[in-house]
N, C-alpha and C positions, 0 to 999 in steps of 0.2 A: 672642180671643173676639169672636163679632160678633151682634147684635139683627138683623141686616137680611138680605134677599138679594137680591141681582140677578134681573132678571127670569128664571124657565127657561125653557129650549126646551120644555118637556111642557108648558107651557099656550099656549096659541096667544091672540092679541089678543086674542078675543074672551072671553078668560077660561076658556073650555073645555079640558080635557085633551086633549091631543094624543094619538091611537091609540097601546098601548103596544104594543111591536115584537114581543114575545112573547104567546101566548093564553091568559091567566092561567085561564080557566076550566076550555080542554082539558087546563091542566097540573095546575092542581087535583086534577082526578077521577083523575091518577096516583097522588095522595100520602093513603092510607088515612087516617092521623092529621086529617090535613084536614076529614074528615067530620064529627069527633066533635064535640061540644059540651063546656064546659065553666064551670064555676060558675054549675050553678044553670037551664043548658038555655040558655050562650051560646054565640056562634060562637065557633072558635078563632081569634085574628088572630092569627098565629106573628110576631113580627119579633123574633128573635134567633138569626137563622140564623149571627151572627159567633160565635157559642158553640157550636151543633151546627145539623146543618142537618138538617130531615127527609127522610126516605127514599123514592124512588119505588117502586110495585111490581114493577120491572125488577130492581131492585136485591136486594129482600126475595126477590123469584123466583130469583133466581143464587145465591143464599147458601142456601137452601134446597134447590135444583138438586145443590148440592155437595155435601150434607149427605144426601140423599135416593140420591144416584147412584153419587156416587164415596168421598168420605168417606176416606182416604187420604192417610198423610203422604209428602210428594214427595220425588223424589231419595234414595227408600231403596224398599227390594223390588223385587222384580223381579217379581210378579204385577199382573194390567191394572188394577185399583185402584191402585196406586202410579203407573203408569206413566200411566193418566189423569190423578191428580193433578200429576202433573209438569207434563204437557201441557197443563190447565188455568191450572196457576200460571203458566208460564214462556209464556203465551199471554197474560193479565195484562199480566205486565211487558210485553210490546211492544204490548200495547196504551197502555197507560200513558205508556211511554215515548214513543211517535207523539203524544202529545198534547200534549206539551212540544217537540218536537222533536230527541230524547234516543234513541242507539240502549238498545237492552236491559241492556250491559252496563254500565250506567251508572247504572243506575236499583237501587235497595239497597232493602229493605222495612223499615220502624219501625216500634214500635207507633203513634207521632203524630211531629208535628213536633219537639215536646221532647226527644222522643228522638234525634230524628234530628238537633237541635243537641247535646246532649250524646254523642252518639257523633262526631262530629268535634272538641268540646274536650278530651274524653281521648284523641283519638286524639293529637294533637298533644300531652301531654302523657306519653304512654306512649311519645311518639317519643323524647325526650329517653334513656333508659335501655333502649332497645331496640338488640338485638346484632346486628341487620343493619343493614350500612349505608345502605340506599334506607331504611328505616324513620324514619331518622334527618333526612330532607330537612328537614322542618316543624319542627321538634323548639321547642319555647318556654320561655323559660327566662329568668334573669335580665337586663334590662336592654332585654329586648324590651317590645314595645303592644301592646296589643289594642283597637281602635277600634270603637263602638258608638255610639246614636245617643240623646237623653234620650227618644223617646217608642216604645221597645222596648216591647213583650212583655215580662214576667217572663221566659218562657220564651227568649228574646235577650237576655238580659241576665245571668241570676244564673249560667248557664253559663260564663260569659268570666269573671263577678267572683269563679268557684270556680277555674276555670283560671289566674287570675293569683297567686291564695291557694297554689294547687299549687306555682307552678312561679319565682314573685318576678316575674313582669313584672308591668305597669304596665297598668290600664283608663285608657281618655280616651275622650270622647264627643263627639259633633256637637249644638249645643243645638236650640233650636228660637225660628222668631219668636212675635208676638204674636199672629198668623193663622192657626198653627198648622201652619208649614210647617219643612222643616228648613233650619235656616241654614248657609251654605257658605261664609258669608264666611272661615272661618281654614281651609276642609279641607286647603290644602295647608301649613298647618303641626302640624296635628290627625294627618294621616296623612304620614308621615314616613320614614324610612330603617329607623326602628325597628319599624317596624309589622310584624307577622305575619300579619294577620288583620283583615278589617274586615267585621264583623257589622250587618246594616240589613234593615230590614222594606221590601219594595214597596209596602205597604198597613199604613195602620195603622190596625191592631181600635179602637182608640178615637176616634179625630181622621176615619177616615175618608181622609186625603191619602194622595196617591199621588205617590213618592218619586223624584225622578233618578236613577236608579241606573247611566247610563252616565258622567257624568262622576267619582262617586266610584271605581267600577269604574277609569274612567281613570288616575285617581292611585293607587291601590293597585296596581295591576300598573307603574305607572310605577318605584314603589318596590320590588317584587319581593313584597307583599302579596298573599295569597290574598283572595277576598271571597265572603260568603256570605247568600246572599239570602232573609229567611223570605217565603214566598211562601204562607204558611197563611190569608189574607185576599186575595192577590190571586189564586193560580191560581184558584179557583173561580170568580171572576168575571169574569176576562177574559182577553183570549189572550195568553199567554206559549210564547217560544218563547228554548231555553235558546241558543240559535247566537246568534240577536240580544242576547239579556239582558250574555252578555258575562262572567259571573261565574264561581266554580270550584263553588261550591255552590250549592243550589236543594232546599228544605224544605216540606215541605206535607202537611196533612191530611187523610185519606180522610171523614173523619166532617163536615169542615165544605165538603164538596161533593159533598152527595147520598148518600156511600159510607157502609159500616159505622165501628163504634167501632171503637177498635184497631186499625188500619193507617193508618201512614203513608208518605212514602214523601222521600226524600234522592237527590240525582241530585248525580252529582260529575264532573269531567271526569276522563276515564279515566285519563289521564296521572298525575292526583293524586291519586287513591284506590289506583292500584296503589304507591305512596311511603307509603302510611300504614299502619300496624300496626294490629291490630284490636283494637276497642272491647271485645268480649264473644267467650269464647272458648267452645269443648264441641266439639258433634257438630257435623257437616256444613261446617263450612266449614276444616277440615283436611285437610294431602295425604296424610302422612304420622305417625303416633305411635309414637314409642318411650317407653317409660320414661325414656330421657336426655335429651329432649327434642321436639318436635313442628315441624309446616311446616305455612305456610295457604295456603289457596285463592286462587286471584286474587281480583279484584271480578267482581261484588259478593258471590258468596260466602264472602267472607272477611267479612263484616259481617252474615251472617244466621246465627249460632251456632242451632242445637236447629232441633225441628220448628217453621215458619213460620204464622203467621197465615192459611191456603191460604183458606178459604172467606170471608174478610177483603179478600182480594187479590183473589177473583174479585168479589166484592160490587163493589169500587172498580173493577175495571174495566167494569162493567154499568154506574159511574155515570159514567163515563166516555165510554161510548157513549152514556149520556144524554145529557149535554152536547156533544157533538158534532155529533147529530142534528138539537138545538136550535139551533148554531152561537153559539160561544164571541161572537162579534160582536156578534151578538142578544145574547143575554146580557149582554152589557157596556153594549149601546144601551140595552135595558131597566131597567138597575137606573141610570144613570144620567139617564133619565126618571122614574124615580120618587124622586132622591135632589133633583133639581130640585124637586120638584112637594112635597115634602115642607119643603124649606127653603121655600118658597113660604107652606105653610100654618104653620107655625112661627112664619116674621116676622109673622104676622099676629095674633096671642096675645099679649098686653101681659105683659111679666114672663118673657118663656121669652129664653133665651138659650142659643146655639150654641157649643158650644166646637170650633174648626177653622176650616177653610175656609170661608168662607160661600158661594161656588157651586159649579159639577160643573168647574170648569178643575184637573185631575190631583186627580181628587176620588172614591172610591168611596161605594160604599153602606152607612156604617157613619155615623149621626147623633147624635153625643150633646148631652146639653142640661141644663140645669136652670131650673130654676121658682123664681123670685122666691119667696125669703122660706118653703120646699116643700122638704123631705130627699129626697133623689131616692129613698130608701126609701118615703117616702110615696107620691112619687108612682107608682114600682113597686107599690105595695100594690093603690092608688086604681084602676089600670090591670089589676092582674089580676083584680080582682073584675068587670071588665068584662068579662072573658076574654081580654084584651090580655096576649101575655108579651114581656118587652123583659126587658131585662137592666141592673143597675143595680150600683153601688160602682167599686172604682177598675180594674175589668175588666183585670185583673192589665197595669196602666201605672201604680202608683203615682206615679212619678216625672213625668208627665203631668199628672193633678192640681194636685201640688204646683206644678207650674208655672204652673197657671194661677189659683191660688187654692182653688181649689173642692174641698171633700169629698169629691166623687166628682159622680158625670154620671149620666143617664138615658139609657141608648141604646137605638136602633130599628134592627136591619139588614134588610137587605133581600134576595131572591133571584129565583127565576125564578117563583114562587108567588103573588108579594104583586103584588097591583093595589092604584088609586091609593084602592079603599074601603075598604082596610086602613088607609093613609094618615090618611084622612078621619075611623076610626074614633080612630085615634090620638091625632089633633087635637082630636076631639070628648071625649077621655075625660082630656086635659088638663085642658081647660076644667072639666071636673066636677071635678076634684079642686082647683082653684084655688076654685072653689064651695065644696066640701067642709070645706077650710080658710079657707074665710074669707075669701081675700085680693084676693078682686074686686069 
């Protein structure tokens, strides 16, 4: 935890904000929600885009494109509504996939990230008693690890501590220091011969740090460990590409960059999703059905059981093209001029304190805090009545808090939306609530 910050680059000597790289106001006028007012005839200042991220009109236009044109479930019928729908979807995926670096066949559709971790921990657990033998490569079972890290996601987390419940292996984690980084000092005895699997956030929804992830990567393929990266905080904010990342798996959310609810999307390397048995079984991702038994599709159609999310999946790729337009770079230079400029006006608030990193050095745009002697409910309260929405409690990191003391945090994230008078309103609607209560 730290009270202070280092000077940022987004203010320049003179005390002035330095131009942010993005045109937060041309971006604005993309995003309808944006316009509206709320409590009472106030602006909306959105900063909890780590929880869902609002929608451009690109996006809301392609999902209604689809619904309006084609409307058609893919890879079934044989009339030009199915067969645009096909064409649609599987145009998607390679867009999708180009954005990662990821050919098509690689790329699998979920409904979010959560799912898309719990379809690889039952995968690996339905390997163990699966009748083919490639099925059986991963397979976990007693006396094996499952390696994770203390400042996960719920959603990185309680999947591996159901998967070990299953199958008798053994959870170990990576702790974290008092700065709010991960500690490495024992990984090469954390991660070990026993290991199967080692589960790690690039970005973490709470703390905001951004994670090494080629040395742990290092040692888990040292040991013959698969690793899987949730990427649900970091693909959206900055450029990932799955060749460099280095890992077997890559999880992320349509809904928390720019895209619709309800799709997400799991990129796995080919070699290791064609070894695993599938998650969810039905229509479409079988070869063959007999009564005495059945055959599946390769990947990824072997992991998209029933009719798919179609008008979901074109939404995320229109968000897609958004952010690309914008360039992933920008985007990254962006939010971490404003995660500067934010820690900036924070340290300056008597009583607020930072839980994480305290500057932008492997730092994204996710701030949390709390306020001397102020239930960060409060201060959530004090803040929406201003029409400020941040997002507050233990922003499913339980085990986060606990480490660092605290009940829970006040978080403020950031996107390609928010300029630094969103910030500024922030800081201002603190200070009224330290008013509010008293304690100034």
């Amino acid at each position: 935890m730290t009270q202070t910050a280092s000077r940022p680059d987004a203010v320049s000597s003179s005390g002035a904000p330095q131009p942010l790289p993005l045109d937060v106001e041309a971006i604005r006028a993309d995003f309808p929600i944006l316009s509206r007012t709320v409590r009472d005839g106030k602006r909306l200042v959105y900063l909890d885009s780590g929880a869902t991220s609002q929608k451009p009109r690109q996006v809301l236009d392609a999902e209604r494109w689809f619904y309006e044109n084609v409307n058609a479930a893919p890879h079934r019928g044989a009339h030009q509504l199915a067969e645009e729908a096909t064409g649609a979807y599987e145009a998607a995926r390679a867009t999708i996939g180009a954005f990662i670096g990821a050919p098509e066949n690689e790329i699998v559709f979920t409904r979010n990230t959560t799912e898309a971790i719990n379809l690889v921990a039952y995968a690996l657990s339905n390997a163990a008693t699966a009748k083919e033998p490639e099925f059986r490569t991963h397979a976990v079972g007693q006396g094996d690890e499952i390696v994770v890290t203390e400042m996960e996601h719920h959603a990185n987390l309680v999947p591996w501590q159901q998967l070990c419940e299953r199958t008798g292996a053994t959870l170990r984690w990576l702790g974290l220091t008092d700065d709010g980084r991960l500690d490495l000092s024992d990984l090469a005895t954390v991660i070990n011969e026993r290991t199967k699997l080692v589960a790690v956030t690039q970005q973490s929804n709470i703390l905001g740090t951004i994670n090494p992830i080629a040395p742990i990567v290092e040692r888990a393929h040292e040991v013959g460990a698969l690793v899987l990266v949730d990427g649900a905080q970091s693909v959206p904010h900055q450029p990932v590409d799955v060749r460099t990342l280095g890992a077997d798996f890559l999880v992320f959310s349509g809904h928390k960059m720019l895209g619709p609810t309800g799709v997400g999307v799991l990129w796995g390397r080919y070699e290791v999703l064609d070894t695993l048995p599938p998650f969810l079984t039905g229509g479409s991702m079988i070869e063959v059905v007999r009564m005495e038994g059945s055959t599946f599709m390769p990947p990824p159609q072997r992991f998209e059981a029933g009719v798919p999310m179609t008008a979901q999946v074109v939404g995320l790729g229109a968000a897609v093209e958004y952010l690309q337009a914008l360039g992933m770079e920008n985007v990254e230079a962006h939010e971490k001029a404003l995660t500067a400029y934010a820690l900036e006006k924070l340290a300056e608030i008597p009583g607020v304190t930072v839980i994480g990193p305290p500057d932008t050095v492997a730092r994204g745009g996710a701030v949390s805090f709390t306020v001397e002697d102020i239930h960060p409910h409060d201060v959530g309260q004090v803040l929406d009545d201003l029409g400020i929405a941040v997002r507050v409690g233990h922003h499913c990191a339980w085990p986060v808090v606990r480490r660092y003391g605290v009940p829970a945090t006040t978080r403020a994230t950031f996107y390609v939306h928010t300029g630094y008078d969103d910030i500024d309103a922030l800081a201002d609607g603190i200070r009224q609530a330290q008013k509010f209560f008293g304690t100034v």
